[in-house]
N, C-alpha and C positions, 0 to 999 in steps of 0.2 A: 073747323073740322073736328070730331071727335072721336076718338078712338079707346075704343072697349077691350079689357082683358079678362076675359072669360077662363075661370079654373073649375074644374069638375072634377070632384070625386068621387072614391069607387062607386056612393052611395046615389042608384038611380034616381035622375029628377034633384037632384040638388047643386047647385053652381054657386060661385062669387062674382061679383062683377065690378070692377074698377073704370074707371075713364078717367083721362084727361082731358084738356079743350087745346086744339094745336093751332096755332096761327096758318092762316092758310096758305097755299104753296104755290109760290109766283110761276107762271107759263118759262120754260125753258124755250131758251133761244138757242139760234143756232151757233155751234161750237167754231170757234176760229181757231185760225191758225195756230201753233204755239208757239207764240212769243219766248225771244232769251229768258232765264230766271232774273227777275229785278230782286235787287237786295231785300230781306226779309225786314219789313215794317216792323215797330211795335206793336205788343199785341194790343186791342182796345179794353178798354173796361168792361165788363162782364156786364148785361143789361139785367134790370130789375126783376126780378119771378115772377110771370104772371099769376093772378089766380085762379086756383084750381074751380073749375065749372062745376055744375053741381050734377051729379049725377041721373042721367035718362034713363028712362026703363031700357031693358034690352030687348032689342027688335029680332024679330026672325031673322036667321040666316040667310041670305039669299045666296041666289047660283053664284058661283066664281066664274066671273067675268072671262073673256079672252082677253090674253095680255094687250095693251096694245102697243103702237112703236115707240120704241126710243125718239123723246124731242132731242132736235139739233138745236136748243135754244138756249141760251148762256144759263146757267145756273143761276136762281133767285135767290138771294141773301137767305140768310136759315134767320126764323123769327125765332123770339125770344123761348127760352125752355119755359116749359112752363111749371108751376108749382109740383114739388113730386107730392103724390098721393101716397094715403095711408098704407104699409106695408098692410098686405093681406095676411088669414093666417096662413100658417105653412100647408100644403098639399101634403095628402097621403103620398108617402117615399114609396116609387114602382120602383115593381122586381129591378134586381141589380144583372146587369146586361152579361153577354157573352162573349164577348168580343174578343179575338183575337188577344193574346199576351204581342206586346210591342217588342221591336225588336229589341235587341240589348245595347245603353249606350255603349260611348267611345269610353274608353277606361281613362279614367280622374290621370293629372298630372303626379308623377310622382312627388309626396312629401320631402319638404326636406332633411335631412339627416339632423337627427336627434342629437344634442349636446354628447359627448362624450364621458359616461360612467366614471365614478369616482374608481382612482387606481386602487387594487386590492391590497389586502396586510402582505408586507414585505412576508415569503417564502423564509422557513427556516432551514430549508434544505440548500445546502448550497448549490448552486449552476455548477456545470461542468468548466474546468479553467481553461483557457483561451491557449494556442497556441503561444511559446514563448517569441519574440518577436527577434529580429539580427542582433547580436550584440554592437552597440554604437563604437565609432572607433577611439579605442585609444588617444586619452589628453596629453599634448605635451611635457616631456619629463619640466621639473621645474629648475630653472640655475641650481648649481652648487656654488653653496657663499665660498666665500673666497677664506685661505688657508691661514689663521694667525701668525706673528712672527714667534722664530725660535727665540728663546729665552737667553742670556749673558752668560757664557762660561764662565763659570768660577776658578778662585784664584790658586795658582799650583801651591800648597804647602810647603815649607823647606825643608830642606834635605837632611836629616839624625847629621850629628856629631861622628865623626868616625873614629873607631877604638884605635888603641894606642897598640903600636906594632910590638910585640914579642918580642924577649932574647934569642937571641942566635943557635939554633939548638937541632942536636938530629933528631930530637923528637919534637916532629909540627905542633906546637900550641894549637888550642884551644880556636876557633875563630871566634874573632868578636861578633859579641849580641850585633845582630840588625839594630842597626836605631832604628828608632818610633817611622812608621809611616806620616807622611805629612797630613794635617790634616783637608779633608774632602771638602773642597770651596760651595759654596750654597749654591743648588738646584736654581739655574735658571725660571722665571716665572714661567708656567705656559700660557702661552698669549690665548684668547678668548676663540672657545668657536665658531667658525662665521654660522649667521643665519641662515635655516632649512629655505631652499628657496622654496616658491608658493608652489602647490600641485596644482597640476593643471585642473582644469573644472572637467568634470566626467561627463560626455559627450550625448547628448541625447537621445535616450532611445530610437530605434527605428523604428516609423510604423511597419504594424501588423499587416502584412502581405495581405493582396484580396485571396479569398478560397477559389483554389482553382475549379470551375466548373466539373457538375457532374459528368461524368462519362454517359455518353447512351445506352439504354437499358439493350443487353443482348438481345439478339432473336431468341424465341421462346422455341426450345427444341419441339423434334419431331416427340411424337405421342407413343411411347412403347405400343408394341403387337397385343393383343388383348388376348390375357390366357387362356389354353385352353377350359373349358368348363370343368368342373369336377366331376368325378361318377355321381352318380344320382342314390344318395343312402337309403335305406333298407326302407319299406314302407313298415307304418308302425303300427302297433295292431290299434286296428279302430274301435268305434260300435257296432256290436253284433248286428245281422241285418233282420234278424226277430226270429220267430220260435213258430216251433212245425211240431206242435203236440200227436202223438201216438197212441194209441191205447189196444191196439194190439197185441197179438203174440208171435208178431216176427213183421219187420219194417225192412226194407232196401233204399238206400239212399237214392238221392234225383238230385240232379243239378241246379235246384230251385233251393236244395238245402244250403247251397253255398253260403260261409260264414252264419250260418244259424243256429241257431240251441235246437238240437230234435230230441225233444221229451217223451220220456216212451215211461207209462205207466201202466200194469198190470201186474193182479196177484199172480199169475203164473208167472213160469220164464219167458223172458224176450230174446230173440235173434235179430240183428241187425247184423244185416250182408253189406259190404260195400262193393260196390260192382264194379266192373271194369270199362275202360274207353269213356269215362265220364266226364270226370276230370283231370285238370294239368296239374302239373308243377309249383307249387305254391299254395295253391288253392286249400282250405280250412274248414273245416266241419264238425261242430260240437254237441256229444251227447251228455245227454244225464235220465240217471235213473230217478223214475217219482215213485217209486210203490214197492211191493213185496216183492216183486219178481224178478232176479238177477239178469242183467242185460247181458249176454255175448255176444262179439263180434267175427263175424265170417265171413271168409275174404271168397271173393265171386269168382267163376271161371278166369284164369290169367292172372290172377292179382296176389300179389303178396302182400300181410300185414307182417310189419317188425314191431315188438316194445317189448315190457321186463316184464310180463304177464307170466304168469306160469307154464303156460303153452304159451309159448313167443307170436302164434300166428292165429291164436284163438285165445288172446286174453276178455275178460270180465270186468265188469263195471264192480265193485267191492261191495257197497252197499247200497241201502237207499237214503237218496238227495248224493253220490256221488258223482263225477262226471269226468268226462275226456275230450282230449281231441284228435281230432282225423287228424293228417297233417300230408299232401299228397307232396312227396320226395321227388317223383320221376313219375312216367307214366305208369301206371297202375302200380306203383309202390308206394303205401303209404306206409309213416308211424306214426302209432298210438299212445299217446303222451298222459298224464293225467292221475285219476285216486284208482288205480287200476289194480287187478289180483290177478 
């Protein structure tokens, strides 16, 4: 029997074609019982290679057959391989697939622990010193040697001559001289000191106690009341919210001027009225003059204006390019702050 390996590349109408020649394939019989495992034989000799047949043209494909059944027929010895054929050259490499990533394996055994690192340069700081340990007890005192003998008394000297007695007389003579003291018989030897007896050997320290365990860590108190909040500080003056140019010769504020620059330019004189019921408390409004024409300010039905004007409630803008500001105190009481006349 022969059999063909056909490789096709991308290039259409172009193939390789390989065969071998295979010995042909004995009729299967049918399958017995299965027998106990017999001990495993040696393996046989590897049979000779056949020769590789020469290659046939390749024949048209035909239909793919239906399977047919499985023989029940003992397996035929497998013939001899046969010579392997020349490696083809390599196929053009198809696209690389898509396939799913594999799951992750089992994680590797852990390594075993690595030699231990060379000890570091001896620390020139010293360690904190160790608890001192019990004093050991007391060595026995040692003997006291024993007491030398006292030394020989010496010999009594003898006793002076005694003076010759006086005449007879109502005046007492003279008493005779003391004779000489006898003389002082020699100082006994003093016998030798006994030997210090031995000290006793000094007792060996105690060991060092173990450290008594730590104590367990207290419960961690309750969490103080969280205080109350601070007042909330001044707001700060921001940026202007932009500019409400004029050119009039008399303006009255609006509530749209809030926080704005209202520039009023004209050669003649300007009147700017602030009116009343507009705004609150807080609230800020800046003029300035652009031109020849002196800006005053004039406070609307209900309203008072306060500043250092020269009329305190109809001050002036001073010149031109100077400016002010509204500043609303209360309701419809503002003051006028600024390069004012």
């Amino acid at each position: 029997m022969t059999t063909y390996v056909v490789i096709e590349s991308i290039t259409p109408n172009q193939s390789l074609v390989f065969s071998a020649q295979q010995g042909p394939q004995g009729a299967a019989g049918a399958t017995g019982p299965t027998g106990p495992n017999g001990a495993t034989g040696s393996t046989g000799p590897t049979g000779p290679t056949g020769v590789t047949g020469a290659t046939g043209p390749t024949g048209p494909t035909g239909a793919t057959g239906n399977t047919g059944p499985t023989g029940v027929g003992a397996t035929g010895a497998t013939g001899p391989t046969g010579v392997t054929g020349a490696t083809g050259p390599t196929g053009v490499t198809g696209p690389t697939g898509v396939g799913a990533t594999g799951a992750t394996g089992p994680t590797g055994v852990t390594g075993a622990t690595g030699p231990t690192g060379p000890t570091g340069a001896a620390s020139t700081v010293a360690g904190p010193t160790g608890p001192t340990g019990p004093a050991g007890a007391t060595g026995p005192t040692g003997v006291t040697g024993d007491v030398g003998p006292t030394g020989i008394q010496g010999l009594t000297g003898p006793t002076g001559v005694t003076g010759p007695t006086g005449a007879a007389s109502t005046v007492a003579g003279p008493t005779g001289a003391t004779g000489p003291a006898g003389v002082t018989g020699p100082q006994g030897v003093t016998g030798d000191v006994g030997p210090t007896g031995v000290t006793g050997a000094v007792g060996a320290t105690g060991a060092t106690g173990p450290a008594g365990a730590t104590g367990p860590t207290g419960p961690t108190g309750t969490t103080g009341l969280t205080g109350p909040t601070g007042a909330t500080g001044a707001t700060g003056v921001g940026n202007i919210a932009g500019f409400n140019t004029q050119t009039g010769t008399s303006y009255t504020l609006v509530i749209g001027d809030l926080s704005k620059i209202v520039t009023l330019n004209n050669a003649a004189a300007i009147t700017l009225t602030v009116p009343p019921s507009v705004f609150s408390a807080n609230d800020q409004i800046h003029a300035a003059q652009f031109g020849a024409g002196q800006v005053s300010f004039a406070q609307g039905a209900g309203v008072t204006i306060q500043s250092t004007g020269a009329t305190t409630t109809a001050p002036k803008l001073r010149t031109n390019k100077s400016a002010a500001t509204i500043i609303c105190t209360a309701a419809n009481t503002f003051l006028i702050v600024g390069d004012i006349a």
